[in-house]
Steps between C-alpha positions, in 0.01 A plus 500: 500500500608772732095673504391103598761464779359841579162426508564183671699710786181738534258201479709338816509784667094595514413079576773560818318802625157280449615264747367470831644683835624170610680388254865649543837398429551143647806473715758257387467146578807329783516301770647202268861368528619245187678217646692507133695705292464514101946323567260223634283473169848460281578110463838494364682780642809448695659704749860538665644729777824553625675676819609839394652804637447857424816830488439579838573152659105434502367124463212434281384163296420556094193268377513530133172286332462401200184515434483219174854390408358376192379874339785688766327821407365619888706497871441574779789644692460488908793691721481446872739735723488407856300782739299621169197402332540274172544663143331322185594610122301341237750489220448412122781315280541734198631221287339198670583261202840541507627569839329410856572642849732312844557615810921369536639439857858564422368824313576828743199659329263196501283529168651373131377471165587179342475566097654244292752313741621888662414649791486900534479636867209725569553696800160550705611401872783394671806657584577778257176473337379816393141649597351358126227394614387689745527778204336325291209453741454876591499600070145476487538293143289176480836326355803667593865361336733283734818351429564703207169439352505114518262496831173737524341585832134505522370755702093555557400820327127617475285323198330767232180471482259709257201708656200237444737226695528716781124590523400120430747378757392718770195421459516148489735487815375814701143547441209236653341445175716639276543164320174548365586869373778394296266207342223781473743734303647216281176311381372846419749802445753282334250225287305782398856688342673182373214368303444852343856491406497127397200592303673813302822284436441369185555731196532312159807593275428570133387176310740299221851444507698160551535357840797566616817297512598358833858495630589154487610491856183649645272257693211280292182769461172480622213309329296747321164461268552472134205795461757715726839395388709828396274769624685726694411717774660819661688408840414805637661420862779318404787672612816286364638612192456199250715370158297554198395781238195619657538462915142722508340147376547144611308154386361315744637202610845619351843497687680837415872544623574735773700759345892528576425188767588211338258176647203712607184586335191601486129399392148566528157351488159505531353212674141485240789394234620240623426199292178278496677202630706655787153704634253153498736322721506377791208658549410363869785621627534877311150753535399663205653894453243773491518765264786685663746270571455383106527857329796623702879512431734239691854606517808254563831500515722189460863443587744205329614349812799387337641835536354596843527415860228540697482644829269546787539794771247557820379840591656650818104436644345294244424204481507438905564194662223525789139338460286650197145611588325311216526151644214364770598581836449147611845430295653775701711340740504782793841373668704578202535848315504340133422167282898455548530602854655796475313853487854683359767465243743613712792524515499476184466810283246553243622808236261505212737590294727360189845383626756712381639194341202442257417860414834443267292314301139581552247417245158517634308539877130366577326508816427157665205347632236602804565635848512267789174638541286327247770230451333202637172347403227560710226192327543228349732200524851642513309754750499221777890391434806611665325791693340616194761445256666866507691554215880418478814638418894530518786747390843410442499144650308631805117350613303794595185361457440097453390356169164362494399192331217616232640811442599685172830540520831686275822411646891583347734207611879527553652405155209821330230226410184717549171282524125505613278234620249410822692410767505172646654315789706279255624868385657609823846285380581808263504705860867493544540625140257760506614837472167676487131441502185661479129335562216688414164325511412206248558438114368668258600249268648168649665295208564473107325218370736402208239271329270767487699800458317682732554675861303329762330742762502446861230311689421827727521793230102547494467454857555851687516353874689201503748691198549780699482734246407772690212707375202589718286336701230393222762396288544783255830424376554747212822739566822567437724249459839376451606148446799276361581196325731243359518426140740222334483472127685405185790433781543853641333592919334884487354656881206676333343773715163644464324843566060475468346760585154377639481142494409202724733164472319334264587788300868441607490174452370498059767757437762285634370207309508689204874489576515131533663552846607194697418714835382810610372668823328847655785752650289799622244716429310831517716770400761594318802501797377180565540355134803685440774408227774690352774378294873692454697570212872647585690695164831572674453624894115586428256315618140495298177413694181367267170364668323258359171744567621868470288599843741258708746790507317677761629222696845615515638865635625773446688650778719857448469497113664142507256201334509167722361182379342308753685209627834626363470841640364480856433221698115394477228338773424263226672157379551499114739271219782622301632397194893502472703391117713216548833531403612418190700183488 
């Protein structure tokens, strides 16, 4: 992939040069002062100062906000010293189940951390107080250790970003025009490279042989024809190491176990197998698949969400928080700088990165869903809701972005329960237990209809506009995605992810069904960064890295002979999920 980001580089930079005289970089966009803050968008935090007094006889007042006593994972700590501007520290709970955060009046140093009826001192002002914070502010580290490790500051660090981001970004945001550049680039350069791929994907394994014997753990498998049953194919791409005899052949429609990571696996398919029944359904809602998206390989990935928590991370830049440029500009509302009022996430403090915390027990990192700037619907009916309906989300307990009735939408709530379904109004009682949340678009598949034991599709996967699916402008839909889904059968709950090469969501959408899936829903699309997913297997203090497609590595770095996994190893512009093991009871 590195000649087509290549190519794609050179292509950008001779349809730049083509542009007219006039059209040079556009100055940035002000004037505009929010009225709000994103402390404003948080229902159910609570706040509490107290008088305080600093080791040179200074007086000051400590704020300390919670900013949802209910997850206690994000504060916001606010010290005010007469005669000098206020300081704000965005701190994160390293433990936030078991112990929570209070500022203490009859406490010299202020701050304590209540864990299990005690209360440990944690000197970061007040008389005696050392300069911790400060400290840990000028480190440069996106999460640097307080308190002996039981507090992290989060400090704003700079977002990697791979070459074609930067290029498509500047051109979207600095160039008149340049909107339709990147749409040039992708509905040619990149359709034209995917569907060669998708096309040269499929390479049959030698014939005979019995199917091969599931683990009995691994997740129900897909629907197949009985002409097709047991043929195997060569998963060329497939870049997890799998269970089994033969890992240079897999069956279609087969669950094999990730190997040395107990509750993963993996499986493959090719959408022309799926059986009769599954493929002449719902057949108003679901287009036929051309000859492509039928021959080539599908690879997934599941996870037994009995042994995971799930977790959800934004990009230090991605997605933003300001108004997207999809949506009609008569649902632009001019006096405000976003949907939500606010144009900024400060001061909070976005670090695209893994907590320290969770990379104990990292299993697996995807990216999320679309930038803020095709996330919101620019036709159809949710198009002319709510200013568009821009996509929602929330880390930690914290509203960034609010959730939109209509919406696909995964969510993690406070006691691990992981769960995906359209949002509705009715849903916004699970807020205050909400740890995280993503929205990204509408369902690929909506509901499990028991009776029939099939996956029902959603009412706007054949309809490019008011779907958003993103594709160009005479709806040529066929690219590179990456979606995920829900399945819960014979009792057990599996997050199944899926790589397609060159596919529209219709595409999407049979595959999933194949999987009897009770949900399922687009996350992004286009390239390989942006469909990203690597799972982790430690043996001792090493840490192995597998991608589900072996070209995703090129995603992560390698900086003074030392490998770095992207979201682990640097902080990235993009918002992505982890996958941490529970621990044993």
């Amino acid at each position: 992939m590195r000649s087509a980001m290549g190519s794609l580089l050179l292509m950008l930079f001779f349809v730049t040069a083509l542009l007219p005289p006039g059209a040079a970089i556009s100055a940035e966009a002000g004037g505009g002062v929010s009225a709000r803050t994103i402390i404003d968008l948080q229902p159910y935090c609570q706040s509490a100062s107290m008088n305080i007094q600093g080791g040179q006889g200074q007086k000051g007042v400590a704020t300390l906000i919670d900013l949802n006593p209910r997850v206690r994972g994000w504060y916001l700590l606010k010290l005010a010293w007469e005669g000098a501007p206020p300081e704000i520290y965005h701190l994160e709970n390293s433990a936030p189940r078991a112990q929570k955060l209070e500022l203490e009046e009859d406490n010299p140093r202020g701050l304590v951390i209540v864990s299990a009826g005690e209360k440990v001192s944690c000197s970061l002002f007040g008389a005696g107080a050392r300069d911790d914070l400060r400290q840990a502010r000028r480190s440069g580290t996106a999460l640097a250790p307080l308190c002996g490790g039981r507090l992290f500051l989060r400090n704003s660090v700079k977002g990697h970003r791979t070459a074609i981001e930067s290029v498509t970004d500047f051109l979207r945001h600095r160039v008149p025009g340049g909107e339709e550049v990147v749409s040039f680039v992708r509905d040619t350069f990149f359709t034209y490279v995917y569907q060669k791929k998708a096309e040269g994907s499929l390479e049959p394994g030698p014939q005979g042989g019995p199917a091969p014997k599931e683990p009995l753990e691994a997740p129900a498998g897909a629907l197949i024809d009985r002409d097709r049953a047991g043929s195997p194919v060569k998963p060329v791409d497939l870049g997890i190491d799998i269970e089994g005899p033969s890992p240079a052949e897999m069956v279609p429609g087969a669950w094999y176990g990730a190997r040395g990571n107990p509750g993963i696996y993996a499986s493959v398919l090719v959408p022309g197998w799926i059986a009769p029944e599954i493929m002449g359904s719902y057949r108003d809602l679901v287009n036929p698949l051309d000859r492509v998206e039928r021959e080539q390989l599908v690879y997934l990935v599941a996870f037994d969400l009995s042994l995971f928590n799930l977790h959800y991370t934004l990009g230090t830049d991605h997605p933003g928080v300001g108004w997207s440029a999809h949506i009609s500009p008569r649902m632009r509302d001019a006096s405000m700088p976003g949907p939500d009022g606010i144009g900024t996430s400060a001061p909070l403090v976005r670090t695209g990165l893994v907590s320290p915390t969770d990379a104990k027990t990292i299993a697996a990192t995807f990216t999320g869903g679309f930038k803020r700037h095709h996330g919101a619907f620019k036709y159809g009916e949710l198009s002319l809701r709510n200013h568009g309906s821009h996509y929602g989300f929330m880390e930690e307990g914290t509203l960034f972005s609010t959730l939109q009735p209509g919406l696909a939408t995964i969510y993690a709530l406070d006691d691990g329960w992981v769960d995906m379904a359209t949002w509705s109004t009715e849903a916004n009682k699970l807020l205050p237990r909400i740890v995280d949340a993503r929205q990204n678009g509408v369902p690929l598949i909506e509901r499990f209809d028991e009776a029939r034991r099939i996956s029902v599709p959603g009412a706007l996967v054949a309809r490019w506009g008011p779907g958003n699916w993103s594709g160009s402008t005479d709806e040529k839909l066929q690219t590179m995605r990456g979606g995920i889904a829900l399945q819960e059968q014979r009792g057990r709950r599996f997050l199944i992810y899926a790589f397609f090469w060159s596919v529209t969501p219709s595409a999407m959408t049979r595959v999933f069904q194949a999987y009897q899936c009770r949900y399922a829903m687009l996350i992004d699309m286009n390239a390989l960064v942006h469909t990203y997913l690597a799972v982790y297997r430690r043996e001792g203090p090493r840490l192995y890295v597998q991608h589900l497609i072996k070209g995703m590595r090129e995603s992560d770095l390698l900086a003074k002979g030392q490998y770095m996994p992207r979201f682990l190893g640097f902080a990235d512009d993009r918002d992505f999920f982890s996958l941490t093991r529970k621990e044993k009871p």
